[in-house]
N, C-alpha and C positions, 0 to 999 in steps of 0.2 A: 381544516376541512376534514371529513366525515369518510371513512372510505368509503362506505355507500354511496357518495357522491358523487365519485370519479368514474369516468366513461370505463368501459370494460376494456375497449383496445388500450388504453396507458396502464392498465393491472398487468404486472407479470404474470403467465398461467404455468403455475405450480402442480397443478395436475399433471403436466408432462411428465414429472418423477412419482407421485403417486397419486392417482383419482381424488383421494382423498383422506381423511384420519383413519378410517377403518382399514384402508387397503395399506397405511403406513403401521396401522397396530399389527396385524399378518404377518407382514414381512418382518417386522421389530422380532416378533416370538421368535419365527422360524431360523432369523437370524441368530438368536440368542441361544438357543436352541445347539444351531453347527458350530458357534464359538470357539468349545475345545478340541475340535478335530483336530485342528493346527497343532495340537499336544502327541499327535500320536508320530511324528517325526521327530521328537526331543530326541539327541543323542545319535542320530542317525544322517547328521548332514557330511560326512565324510565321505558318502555314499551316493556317486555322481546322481543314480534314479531316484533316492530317497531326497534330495538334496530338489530334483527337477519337480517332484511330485509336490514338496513344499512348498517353494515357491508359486504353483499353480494352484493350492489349498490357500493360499496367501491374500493373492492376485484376485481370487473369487469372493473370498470372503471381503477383503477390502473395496471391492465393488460394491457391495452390497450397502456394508458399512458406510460410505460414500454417498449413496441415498438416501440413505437414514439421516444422516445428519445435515447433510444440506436442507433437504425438505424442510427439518426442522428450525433448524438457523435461517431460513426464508419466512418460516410461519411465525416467527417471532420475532421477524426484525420488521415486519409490517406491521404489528402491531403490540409494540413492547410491554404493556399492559394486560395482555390476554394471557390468559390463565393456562388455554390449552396449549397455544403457542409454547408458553414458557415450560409448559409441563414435559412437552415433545424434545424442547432445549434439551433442557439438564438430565432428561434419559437417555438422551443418543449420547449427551456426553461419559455419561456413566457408561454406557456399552460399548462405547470406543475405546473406554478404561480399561474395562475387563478384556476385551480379545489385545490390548497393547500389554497387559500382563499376562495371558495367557504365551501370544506371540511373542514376548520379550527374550527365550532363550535363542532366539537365530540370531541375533546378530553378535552374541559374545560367543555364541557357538563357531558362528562362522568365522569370528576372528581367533580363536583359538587353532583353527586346520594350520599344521604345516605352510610353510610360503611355498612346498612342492605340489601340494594340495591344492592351493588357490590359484596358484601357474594355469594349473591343470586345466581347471576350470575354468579360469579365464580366457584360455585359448582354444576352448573346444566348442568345435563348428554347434552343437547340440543347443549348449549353453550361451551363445553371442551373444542372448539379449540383455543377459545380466554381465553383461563384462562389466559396466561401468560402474554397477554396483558392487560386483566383487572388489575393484579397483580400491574403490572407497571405504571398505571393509578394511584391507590391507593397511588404505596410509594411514585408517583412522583407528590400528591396531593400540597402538598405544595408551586411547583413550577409551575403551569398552575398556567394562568393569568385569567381575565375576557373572555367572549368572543368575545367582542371590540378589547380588546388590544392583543386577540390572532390573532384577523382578521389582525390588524395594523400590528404584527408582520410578519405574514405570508405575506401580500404587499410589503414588505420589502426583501424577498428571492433572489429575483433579484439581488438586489442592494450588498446582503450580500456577494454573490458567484463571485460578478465585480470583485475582487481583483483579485484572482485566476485567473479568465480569463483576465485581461490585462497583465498577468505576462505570462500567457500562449503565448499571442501573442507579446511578448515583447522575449523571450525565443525561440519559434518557428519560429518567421517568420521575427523579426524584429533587432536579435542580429546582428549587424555589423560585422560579422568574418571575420577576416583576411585570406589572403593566405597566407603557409607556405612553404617551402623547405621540401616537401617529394620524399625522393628515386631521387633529381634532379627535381623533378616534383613541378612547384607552385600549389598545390592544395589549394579551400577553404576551410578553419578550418567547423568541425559540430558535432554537439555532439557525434555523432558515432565515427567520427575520431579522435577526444580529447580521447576518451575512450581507442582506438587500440594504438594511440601515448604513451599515460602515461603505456602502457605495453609491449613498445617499447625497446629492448633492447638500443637502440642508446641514450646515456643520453642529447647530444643535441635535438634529437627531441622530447624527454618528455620536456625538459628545452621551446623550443622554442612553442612548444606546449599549455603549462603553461601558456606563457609569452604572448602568443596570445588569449588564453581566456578570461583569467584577464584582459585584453586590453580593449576585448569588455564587457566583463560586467559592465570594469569601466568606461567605456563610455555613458553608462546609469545611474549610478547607482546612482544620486541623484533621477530618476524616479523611478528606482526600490525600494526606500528608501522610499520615500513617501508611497507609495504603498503598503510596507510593514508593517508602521508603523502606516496606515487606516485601514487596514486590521487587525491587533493587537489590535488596537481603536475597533474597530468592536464588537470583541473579546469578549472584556470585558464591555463594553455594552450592550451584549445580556445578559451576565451572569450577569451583576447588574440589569438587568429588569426582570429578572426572581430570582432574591432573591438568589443566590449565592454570595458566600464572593470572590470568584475568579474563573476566566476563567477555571483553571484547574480541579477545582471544579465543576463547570458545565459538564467536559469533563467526568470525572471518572463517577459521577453521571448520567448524559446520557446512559452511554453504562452498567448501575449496575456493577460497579466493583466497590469495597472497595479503597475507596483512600489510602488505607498501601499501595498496590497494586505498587504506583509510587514514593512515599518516599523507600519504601525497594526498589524495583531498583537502582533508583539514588545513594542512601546510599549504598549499597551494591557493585558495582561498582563501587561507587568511594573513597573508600577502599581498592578495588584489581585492583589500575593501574597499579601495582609493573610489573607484569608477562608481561603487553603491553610495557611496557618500555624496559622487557628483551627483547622482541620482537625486540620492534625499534632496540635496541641495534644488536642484531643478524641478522640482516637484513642489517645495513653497514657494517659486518662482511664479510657477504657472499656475498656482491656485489665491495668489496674490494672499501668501497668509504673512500676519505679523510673526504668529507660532506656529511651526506644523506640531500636529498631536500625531502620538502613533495612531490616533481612531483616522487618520487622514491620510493614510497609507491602500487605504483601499478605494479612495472614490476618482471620480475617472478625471482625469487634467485638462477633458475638454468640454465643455457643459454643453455643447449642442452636438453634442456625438455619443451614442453608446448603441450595445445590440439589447435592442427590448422584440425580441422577436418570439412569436408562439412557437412551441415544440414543434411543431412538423415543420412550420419553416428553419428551425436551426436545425433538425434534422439533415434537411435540404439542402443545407446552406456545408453541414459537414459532411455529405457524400463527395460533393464538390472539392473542397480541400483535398479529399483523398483517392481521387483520382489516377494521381502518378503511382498509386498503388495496384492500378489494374481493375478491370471489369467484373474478374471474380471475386475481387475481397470487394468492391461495391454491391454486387449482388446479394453477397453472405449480410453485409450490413441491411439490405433493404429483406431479407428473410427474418432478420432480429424482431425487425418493428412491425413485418405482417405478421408474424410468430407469438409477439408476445414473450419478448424474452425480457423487458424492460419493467419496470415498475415506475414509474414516470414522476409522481406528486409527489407531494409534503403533506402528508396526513395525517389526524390527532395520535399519538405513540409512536409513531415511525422510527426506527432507526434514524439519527441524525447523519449525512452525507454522501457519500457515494460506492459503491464497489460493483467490481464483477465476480461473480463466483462460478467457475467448472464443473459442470458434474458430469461425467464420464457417462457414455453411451446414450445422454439425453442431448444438450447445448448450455452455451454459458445463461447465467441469468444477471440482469443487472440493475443496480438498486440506484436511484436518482430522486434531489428532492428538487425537481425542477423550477424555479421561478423568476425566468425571463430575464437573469445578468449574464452579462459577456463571460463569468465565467463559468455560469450553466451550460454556457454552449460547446465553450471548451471542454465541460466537464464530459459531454454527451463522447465527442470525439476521443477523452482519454479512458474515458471507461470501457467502451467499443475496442478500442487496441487493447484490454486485455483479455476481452473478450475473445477476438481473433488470435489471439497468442492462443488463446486454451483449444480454440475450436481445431488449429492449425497442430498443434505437437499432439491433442488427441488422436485426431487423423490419421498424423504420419507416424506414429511410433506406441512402439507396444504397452502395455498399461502400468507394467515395471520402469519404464523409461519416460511415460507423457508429462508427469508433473514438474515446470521448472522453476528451478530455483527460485526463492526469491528476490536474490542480487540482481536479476535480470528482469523482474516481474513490471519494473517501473519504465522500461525503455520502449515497448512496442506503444504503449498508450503517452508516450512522451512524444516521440515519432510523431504519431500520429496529430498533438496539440503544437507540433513546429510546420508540419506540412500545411496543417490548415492555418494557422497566422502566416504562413510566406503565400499563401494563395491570396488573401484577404488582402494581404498589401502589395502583393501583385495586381491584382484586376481594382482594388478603391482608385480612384481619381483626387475624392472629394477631398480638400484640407484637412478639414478637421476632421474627419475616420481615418484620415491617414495619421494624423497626431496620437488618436487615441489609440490605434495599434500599434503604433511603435510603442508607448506606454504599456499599454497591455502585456507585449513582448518583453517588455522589461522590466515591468511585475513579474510574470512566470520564470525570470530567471531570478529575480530575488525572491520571492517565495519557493521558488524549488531549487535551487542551486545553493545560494546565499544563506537564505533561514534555516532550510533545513540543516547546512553541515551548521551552522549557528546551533540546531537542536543536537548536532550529535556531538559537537562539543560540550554541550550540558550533559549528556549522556556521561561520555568520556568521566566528567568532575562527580556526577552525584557517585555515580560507581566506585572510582578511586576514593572519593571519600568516606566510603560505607566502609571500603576495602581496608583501608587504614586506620579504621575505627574510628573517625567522626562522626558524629550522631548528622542523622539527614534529617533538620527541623523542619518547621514552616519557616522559618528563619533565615538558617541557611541554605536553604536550598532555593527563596526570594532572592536573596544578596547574589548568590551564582547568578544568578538568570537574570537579573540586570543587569550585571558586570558587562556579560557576553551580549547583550541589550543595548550598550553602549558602544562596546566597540564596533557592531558589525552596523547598526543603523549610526554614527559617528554623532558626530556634534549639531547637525543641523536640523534635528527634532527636539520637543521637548520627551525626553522618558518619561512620560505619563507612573506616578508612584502604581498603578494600577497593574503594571506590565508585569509587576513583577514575580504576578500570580498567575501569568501568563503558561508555566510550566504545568500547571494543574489542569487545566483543560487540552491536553495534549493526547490523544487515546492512543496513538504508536508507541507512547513512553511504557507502556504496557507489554512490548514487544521488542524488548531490550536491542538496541542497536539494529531497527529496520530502518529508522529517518535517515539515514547516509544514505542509503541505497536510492533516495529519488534523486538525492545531487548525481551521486554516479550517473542515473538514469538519465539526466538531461544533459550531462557530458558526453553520456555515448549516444542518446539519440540525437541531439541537434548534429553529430560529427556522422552519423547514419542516414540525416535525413539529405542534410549536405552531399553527399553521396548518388542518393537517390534523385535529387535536381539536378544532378551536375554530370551523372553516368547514363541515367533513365532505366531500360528497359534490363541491363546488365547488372544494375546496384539493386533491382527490385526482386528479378530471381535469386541475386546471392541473399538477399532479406530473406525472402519466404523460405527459400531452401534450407540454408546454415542459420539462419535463427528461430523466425516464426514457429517452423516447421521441426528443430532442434529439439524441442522437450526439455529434460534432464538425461540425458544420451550423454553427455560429457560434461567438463566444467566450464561453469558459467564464465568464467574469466578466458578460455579457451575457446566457448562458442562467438564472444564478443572480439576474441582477436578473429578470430574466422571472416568476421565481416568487417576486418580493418579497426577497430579499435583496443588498443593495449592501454589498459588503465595502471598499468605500472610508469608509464613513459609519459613525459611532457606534457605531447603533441597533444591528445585529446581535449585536455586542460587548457591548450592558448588556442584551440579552432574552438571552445566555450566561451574562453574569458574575451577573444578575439570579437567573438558577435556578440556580446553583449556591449563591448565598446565601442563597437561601429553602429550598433542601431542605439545608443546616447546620445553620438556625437549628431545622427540623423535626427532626432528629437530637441537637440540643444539648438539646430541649426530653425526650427520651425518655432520656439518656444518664446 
């Protein structure tokens, strides 16, 4: 579909950050322009007023900066193929470049002050807002560099984030897809329609579907290998230039989480594959197959039940789930959709899947390539929670302190896709919509619980192996990823030879060690949302208050215990693994 095509209310309005190109060319100068003011503090943050004046030179300019690039990473994710779009891309990213090298002397500056110096400032009434970042300056003295080689680093930004981006445009604009046999119809393969295919009851056109992905990805895939494997290089380079013993070390450390944090995951999971495998198992049960394929992981167990519902009714349908949220976070959602904060279709160039993006002092914006599956609808309700996470720490907290982490970024829009499946299977009646949300529910705990720590175990292996000097082939880095393919989907699927190019079409792989963070996510939300059923009106103010409303004010692992979840301890991990094997045994008992 054609964007001209699409009604104007499902278009995101991108004008709310600037009118338009000309009014983003202006501001680009003017911004480029104040750049090195930031410069005129070097040397002088020992100096409580010189010290306050900078960080408000900071704070402004990176507001700006904030504009600038979102606008343009929106004008270009709507239409990957456009030239101006793309042009608006790679400029903002280059002037993000320049003021992150320009500004790169504060933070080894700051970590160079006395520990009497940063006391000081830590506890002085003037400065509160930065305590937490001074905080963080402090523990993470160790690992700031000179302020050379912090400049050298920051020069380097560009170059670090190419990977991602030629994978982007390797994925969006440049996969070879094939045309397939739909409905009679040759249509071209696209990420959207792979999606709808694999949840297709016709087991040929999930097979043929399959068969045409893997095609084209294997058509590139000694590039995408490369690419992968630079990028992983990358990796672990930065983290040996900064005094880390590994990549993932750096990762945990970056965002202040406890590295138990990702050993008890991994360990923990993968010790309780038993109940996914009851899964698999119960899944060619119910779909009366001789062989399940992994293409047959995604279609639904009940053939006369699914949600094929128009956008405004599953809009509808997700105010309602989130109800026990309160009146005002309903109303903020129905301000998105009269607003225009959504982008709604699957259009020719589109960015392939979902997100929400913050932009400070306008509202979040959110990308959907909607096409009427049960997990579009889901999609709508988890894109929305992170949406409300941005709009909620903008709000409450000052502009040094609103953006949070991303350890935490997967839990409010997880939240929000447990509330709306326990409402669904609260109010259905019918049989079979009851079978298929219990299914459903237990997809989203093997795709987001189960898979992912499955991808951040690949993580964990390509890294270590780069680290050790084994070459990261197409080769070996297929044989990992089936290995891990086997164990966590067990014996009663066939591994499809096809899976095991499976890691190449992965775009967080880009973003070294973020796929843990949705498992976390759906540990601490489903134990959050649990909370919130079970306390009501008392679990939803400590939500908005000490989380929603939290920003990056403190550490993510400490705002998470705030509202009852310790991802150091057990307990999180068996009230997950707990519902996951109660709502099986509830689906074994129907099946």
């Amino acid at each position: 579909m054609k964007r001209s095509e699409v009604n104007e209310r499902d278009i995101w309005r991108i004008e709310d950050i600037f009118q338009n190109v000309g009014e983003w060319e202006k501001e680009f100068s003017e911004v480029n322009k104040a750049l090195p003011s930031v410069l005129s503090y070097k040397g002088k943050l020992g100096d409580k007023y010189e010290f306050l004046a900078c960080m408000e030179c900071n704070s402004a300019i990176c507001r700006r900066l904030e504009r600038l690039c979102c606008y343009a990473q929106l004008k270009h994710d709507e239409n990957s193929a456009d030239e101006c779009g793309l042009s608006l891309y790679s400029r903002s990213e280059d002037i993000y470049m320049h003021y992150a090298t320009y500004s790169s002397f504060i933070t080894p500056e700051l970590g160079a002050l006395d520990d009497v110096t940063l006391s000081a400032y830590m506890n002085d009434p003037d400065l509160a807002v930065y305590k937490y970042m001074l905080s963080e300056v402090r523990r993470s003295k160790r690992h700031i560099l000179s302020a050379e080689e912090e400049r050298l680093l920051a020069l380097g930004q560009t170059t670090y984030s190419g990977y991602g981006n030629v994978f982007g445009m390797i994925n969006n604009v440049d996969m070879p897809f094939p045309k397939i046999d739909v409905n009679g119809k040759k249509v071209k393969l696209t990420h959207g329609l792979y999606s709808e295919c694999l949840s297709s009851l016709d087991p040929a056109l999930r097979k043929k579907a399959f068969e045409g992905m893997y095609k084209a990805v294997g058509s590139l895939i000694n590039t995408i290998g490369a690419n992968y494997a630079a990028s992983v290089a990358k990796d672990n380079y930065l983290a040996t230039a900064r005094g880390y013993a590994s990549a993932v070390e750096k990762s945990t450390d970056s965002d202040n989480v406890p590295g138990e944090v990702y050993t008890k995951l991994v360990k923990t999971v993968g010790e309780n594959l038993e109940p996914v495998h009851r899964y698999v198992a119960l899944r060619k049960k119910a779909l009366g197959a001789e062989k399940l394929h992994m293409y047959d992981l995604y279609v639904s167990l009940v053939k006369e039940a699914d949600l094929k519902l128009k956008f405004d009714e599953a809009f509808e349908l997700v105010l309602k789930g989130l109800a026990p949220l309160g009146e005002e976070y309903i109303e903020l959602l129905r301000t998105a959709r009269r607003s225009r904060w959504l982008d709604v279709y699957e259009t020719e160039n589109k960015r392939s899947g979902a997100y929400s993006m913050g932009v400070t002092g306008v509202h979040p914006f959110v990308l959907l390539n909607y096409s009427s599956t049960a997990h579009d609808v889901f999609t709508i309700a988890h894109e929305l929670g992170h949406s409300l996470h941005s709009y909620y720490s903008s709000k409450e907290q000052d502009y040094i302190n609103a953006d949070y982490s991303i350890f935490v970024a997967e839990v409010a829009s997880t939240v929000n896709e447990v509330l709306l499946l326990k409402y669904m299977l609260k109010t259905e009646t019918e049989p079979a919509m009851r079978k298929f949300l219990l299914a459903y529910y237990l997809d989203m705990f093997r795709t987001t619980l189960f898979r992912q720590t499955m991808f951040a175990e690949f993580e964990l292996s390509s890294h270590s192996m780069a680290q050790a000097g084994k070459p990261l082939t197409v080769e070996s880095l297929s044989r990992e990823y089936m290995k891990l393919n086997k164990k966590y989907y067990g014996p009663h699927v066939v591994h499809d030879r096809q899976i095991r190019l499976e890691w190449a079409r992965i775009p967080h792989f880009y973003h070294a060690f973020y796929v843990y963070k949705y498992a976390t996510g759906i540990t601490s939300a489903v134990n959050i949302a649990h909370a919130i059923l079970e306390e009501g009106e008392s679990a939803v103010a400590r939500y908005k208050e000490k989380f929603l409303s939290a920003g990056g004010s403190k550490s993510p692992y400490d705002i998470l215990c705030d509202v009852g979840v310790d991802l150091k301890s057990d307990e999180p991990y068996k009230v997950a693994m707990k519902e996951f094997s109660e709502t099986l045994a509830l689906l074994e008992e129907l099946v």
